[in-house]
C-alpha positions as a printed Julia matrix, in Angstrom:
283×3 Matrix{Float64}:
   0.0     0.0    0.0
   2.77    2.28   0.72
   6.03    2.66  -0.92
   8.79    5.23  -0.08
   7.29    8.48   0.81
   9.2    11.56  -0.52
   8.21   14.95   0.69
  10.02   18.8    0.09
  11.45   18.91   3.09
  14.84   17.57   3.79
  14.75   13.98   5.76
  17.01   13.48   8.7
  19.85   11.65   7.47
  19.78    8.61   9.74
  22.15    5.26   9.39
  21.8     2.73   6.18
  18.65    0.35   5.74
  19.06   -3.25   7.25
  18.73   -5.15   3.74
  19.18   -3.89   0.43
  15.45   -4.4   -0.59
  15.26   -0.13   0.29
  17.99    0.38  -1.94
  17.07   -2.19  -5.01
  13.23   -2.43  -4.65
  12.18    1.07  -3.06
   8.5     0.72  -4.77
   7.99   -2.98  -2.98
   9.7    -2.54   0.05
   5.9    -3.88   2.23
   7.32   -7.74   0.22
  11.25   -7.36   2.28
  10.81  -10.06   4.83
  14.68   -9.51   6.09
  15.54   -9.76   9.57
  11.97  -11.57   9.92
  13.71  -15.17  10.09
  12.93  -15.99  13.44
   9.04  -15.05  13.6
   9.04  -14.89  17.45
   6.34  -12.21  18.2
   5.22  -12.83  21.64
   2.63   -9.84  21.48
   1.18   -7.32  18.41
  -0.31   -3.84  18.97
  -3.43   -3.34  21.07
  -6.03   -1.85  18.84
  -8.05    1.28  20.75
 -10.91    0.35  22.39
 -13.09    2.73  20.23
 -12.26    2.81  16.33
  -9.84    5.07  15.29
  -8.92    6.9   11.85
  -5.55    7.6   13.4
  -4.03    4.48  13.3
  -4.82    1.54  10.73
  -3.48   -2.49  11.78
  -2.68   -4.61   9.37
  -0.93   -7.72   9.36
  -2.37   -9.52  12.36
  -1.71   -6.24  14.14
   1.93   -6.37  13.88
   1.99   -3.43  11.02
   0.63    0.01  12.09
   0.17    3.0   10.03
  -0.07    6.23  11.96
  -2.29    8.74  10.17
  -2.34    7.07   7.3
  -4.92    9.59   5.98
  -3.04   12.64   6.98
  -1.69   14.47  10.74
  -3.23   17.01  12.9
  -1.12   15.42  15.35
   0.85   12.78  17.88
  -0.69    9.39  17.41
   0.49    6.61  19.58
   0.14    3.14  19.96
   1.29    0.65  22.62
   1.45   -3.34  23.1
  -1.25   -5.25  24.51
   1.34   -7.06  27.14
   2.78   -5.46  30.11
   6.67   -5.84  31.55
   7.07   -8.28  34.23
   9.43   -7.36  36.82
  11.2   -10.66  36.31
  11.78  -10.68  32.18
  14.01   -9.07  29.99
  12.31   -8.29  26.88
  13.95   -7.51  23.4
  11.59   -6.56  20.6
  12.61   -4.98  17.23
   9.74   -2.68  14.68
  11.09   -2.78  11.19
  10.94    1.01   9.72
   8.71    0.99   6.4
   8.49    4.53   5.53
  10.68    7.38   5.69
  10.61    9.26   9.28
  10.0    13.14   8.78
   8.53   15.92  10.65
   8.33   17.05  14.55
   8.89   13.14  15.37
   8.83    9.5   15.13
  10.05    7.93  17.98
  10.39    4.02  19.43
  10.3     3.47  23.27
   8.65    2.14  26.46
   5.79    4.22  28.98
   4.0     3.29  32.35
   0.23    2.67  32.58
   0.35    6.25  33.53
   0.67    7.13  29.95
  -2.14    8.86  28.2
  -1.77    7.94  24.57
  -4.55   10.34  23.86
  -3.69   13.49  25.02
  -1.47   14.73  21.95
  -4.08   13.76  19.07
  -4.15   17.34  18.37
  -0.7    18.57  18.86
   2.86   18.27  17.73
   5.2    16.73  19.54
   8.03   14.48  20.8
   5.87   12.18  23.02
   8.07    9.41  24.79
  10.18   10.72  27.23
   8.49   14.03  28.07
   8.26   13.24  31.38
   8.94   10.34  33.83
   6.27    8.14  32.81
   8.02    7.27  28.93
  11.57    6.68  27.18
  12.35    7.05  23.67
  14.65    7.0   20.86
  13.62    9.62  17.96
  14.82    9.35  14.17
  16.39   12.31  14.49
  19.07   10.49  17.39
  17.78   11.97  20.39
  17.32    9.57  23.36
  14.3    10.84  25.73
  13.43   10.4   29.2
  12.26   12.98  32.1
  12.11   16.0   29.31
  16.04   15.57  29.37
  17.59   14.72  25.93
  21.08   12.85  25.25
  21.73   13.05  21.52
  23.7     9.27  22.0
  22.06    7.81  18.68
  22.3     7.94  14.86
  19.18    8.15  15.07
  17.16    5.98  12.41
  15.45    6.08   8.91
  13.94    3.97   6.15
  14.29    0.49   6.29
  16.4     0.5   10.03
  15.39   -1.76  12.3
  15.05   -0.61  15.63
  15.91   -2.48  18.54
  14.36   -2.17  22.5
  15.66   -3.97  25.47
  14.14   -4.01  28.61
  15.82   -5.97  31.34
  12.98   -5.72  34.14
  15.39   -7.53  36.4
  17.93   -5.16  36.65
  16.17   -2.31  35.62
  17.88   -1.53  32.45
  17.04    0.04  29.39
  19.1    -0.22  26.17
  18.46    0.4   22.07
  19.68   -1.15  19.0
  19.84    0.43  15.75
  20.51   -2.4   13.1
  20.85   -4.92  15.8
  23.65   -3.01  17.18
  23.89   -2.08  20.69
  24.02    1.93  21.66
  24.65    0.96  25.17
  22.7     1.04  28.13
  20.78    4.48  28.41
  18.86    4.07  31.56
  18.58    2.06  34.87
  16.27    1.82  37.73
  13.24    1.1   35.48
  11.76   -0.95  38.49
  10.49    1.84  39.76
   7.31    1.89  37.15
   5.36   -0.99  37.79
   4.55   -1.77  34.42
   6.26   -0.69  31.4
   4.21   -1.24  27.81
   5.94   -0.9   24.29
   5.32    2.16  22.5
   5.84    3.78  19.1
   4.63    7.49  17.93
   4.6     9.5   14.93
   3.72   13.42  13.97
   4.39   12.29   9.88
   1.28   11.2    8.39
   1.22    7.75   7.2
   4.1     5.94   8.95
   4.48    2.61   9.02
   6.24    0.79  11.61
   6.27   -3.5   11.63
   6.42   -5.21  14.66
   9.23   -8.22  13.37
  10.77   -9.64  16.57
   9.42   -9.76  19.9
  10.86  -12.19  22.87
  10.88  -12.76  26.37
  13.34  -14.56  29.19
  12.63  -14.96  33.07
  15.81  -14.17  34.56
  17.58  -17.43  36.04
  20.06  -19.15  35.92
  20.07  -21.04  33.01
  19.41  -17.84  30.85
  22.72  -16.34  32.27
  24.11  -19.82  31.73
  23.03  -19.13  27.84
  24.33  -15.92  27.53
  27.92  -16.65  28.74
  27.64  -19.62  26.35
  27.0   -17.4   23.6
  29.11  -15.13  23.96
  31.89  -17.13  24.46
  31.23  -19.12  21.46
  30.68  -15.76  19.5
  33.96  -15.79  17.19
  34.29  -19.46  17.56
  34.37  -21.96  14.43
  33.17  -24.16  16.66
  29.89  -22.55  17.02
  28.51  -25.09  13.81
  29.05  -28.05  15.41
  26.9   -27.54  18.43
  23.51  -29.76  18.91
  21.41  -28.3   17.12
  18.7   -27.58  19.35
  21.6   -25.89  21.25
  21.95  -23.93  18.43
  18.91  -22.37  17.23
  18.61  -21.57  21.45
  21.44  -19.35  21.26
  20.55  -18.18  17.81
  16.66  -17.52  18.45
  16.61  -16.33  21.79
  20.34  -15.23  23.04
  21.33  -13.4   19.15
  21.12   -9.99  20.78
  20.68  -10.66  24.68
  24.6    -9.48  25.32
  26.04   -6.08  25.6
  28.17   -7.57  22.59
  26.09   -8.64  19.66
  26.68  -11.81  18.12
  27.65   -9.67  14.66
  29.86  -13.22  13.52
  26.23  -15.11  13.74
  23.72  -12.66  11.96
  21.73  -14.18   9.61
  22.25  -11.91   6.93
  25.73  -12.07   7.56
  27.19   -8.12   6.96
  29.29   -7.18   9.21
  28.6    -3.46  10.63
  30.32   -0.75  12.22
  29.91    1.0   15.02
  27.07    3.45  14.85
  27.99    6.09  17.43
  30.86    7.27  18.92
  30.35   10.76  19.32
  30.26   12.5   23.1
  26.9    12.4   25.05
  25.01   15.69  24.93
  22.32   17.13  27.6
  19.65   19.35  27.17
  16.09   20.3   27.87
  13.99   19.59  25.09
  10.22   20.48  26.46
């Protein structure tokens, strides 16, 4: 339905897409399944309990399109599953359409959240105030109405990455399934945290493509050692392969060093970021 969306003004200029479909197949980009191998989605979007002409689901309600008519506004659009205190979550939207405008941001917010109260103005929603965190396209990472540009930011066809460890309280984003480092702690203090996304551009797409849970215990810390230490090994193929797909499915991005050696897609990346943190007041 939508393909690349140009527009006169200038577009931030965030990192590279994920695949190559942007780049080869800009006018079919809604057919790029990449970074989709997996198909772990242990929750979609939670559609609005009255209908709404500000946000359209599609795809079992893993695909939304914010104001896909046009914007007089912030729409926003959360997960239908809490945070437990025990899990760490990691769950990845795909970007489908070019990020423009005041902003389109990818985060986390309490039940305290009102996701209605900006319908009718512009602005950077998550991270406004205590109750939300978010990364914007344009690189800024948001919490408390403080701003640390600490990001490239992101644009067409990046796939943004959110981990939540409720255990320990962290809070840390991936851009390309690279990690930008941890940018928050004490997150037990909400008592539930919900997946959000927001947009001021009309007709953004965002596709939910990864979306994964582990109770904290010992055996997950058991696989994450594992994993990492078998990260650069050539040994790594001749593990049982249940073992394996384990560390591949649910460990591939659970360190604070990705697994780059075992993507799927297999391109090696550079860091993103490694420019000096900057504070300032944004609201």
């Amino acid at each position: 339905m939508f393909g690349r969306l140009r527009w006169p003004m200038a577009a931030f200029a965030g990192p590279a897409p994920y695949c190559r479909c942007f780049i080869e197949h800009p006018d079919s980009v809604q057919a790029c399944n990449c970074g989709e191998e997996f198909g772990i989605r242990e929750w979609t979007w939670k559609r609005p309990e009255l209908p709404s002409s500000w946000i359209h689901f599609a795809n079992d309600d893993t695909q939304v399109t914010l104001h896909p008519y046009y914007s007089a506004g912030t729409a926003v659009v959360r997960g239908d599953t809490c945070f437990n205190r025990d899990f760490t979550y990691y769950w990845e939207v795909k970007i489908m359409t070019e990020p423009y405008g005041t902003d389109v941001m990818v985060g986390v917010g309490s039940e305290n959240v009102d996701i209605n109260d900006s319908l009718f103005s512009f602005r950077s929603f998550l991270g406004r105030n205590e109750e939300s965190y978010g990364l914007s396209y344009t690189g800024a990472v948001c919490h408390g109405a403080q701003v640390t540009h600490d990001s490239p930011g992101f644009g067409w066809g990046t796939i943004v990455g959110v981990k939540v460890d409720m255990w320990h309280g962290t809070l840390e984003f991936f851009i390309n399934r690279q990690g930008l480092g941890v940018s928050y702690v004490m997150l037990r203090k909400h008592q539930m945290l919900y997946p959000m996304v927001c947009s001021t551009a009309a007709q953004s797409v965002m596709r939910l493509i990864y979306a994964s849970s582990w109770k904290a215990s010992l055996l997950v810390t058991a696989g994450k050692i594992l994993a990492n230490s078998m990260r650069r090994s050539r040994y790594f193929p001749l593990l049982p392969p249940g073992l394996r797909n384990l560390l591949l499915e649910k460990f591939f991005l659970t360190l604070p060093s990705p697994l780059s050696e075992l993507k799927i897609d297999g391109v090696a990346r550079q860091p993103l970021f490694t420019g000096r943190r900057h504070f300032h007041r944004r609201w």
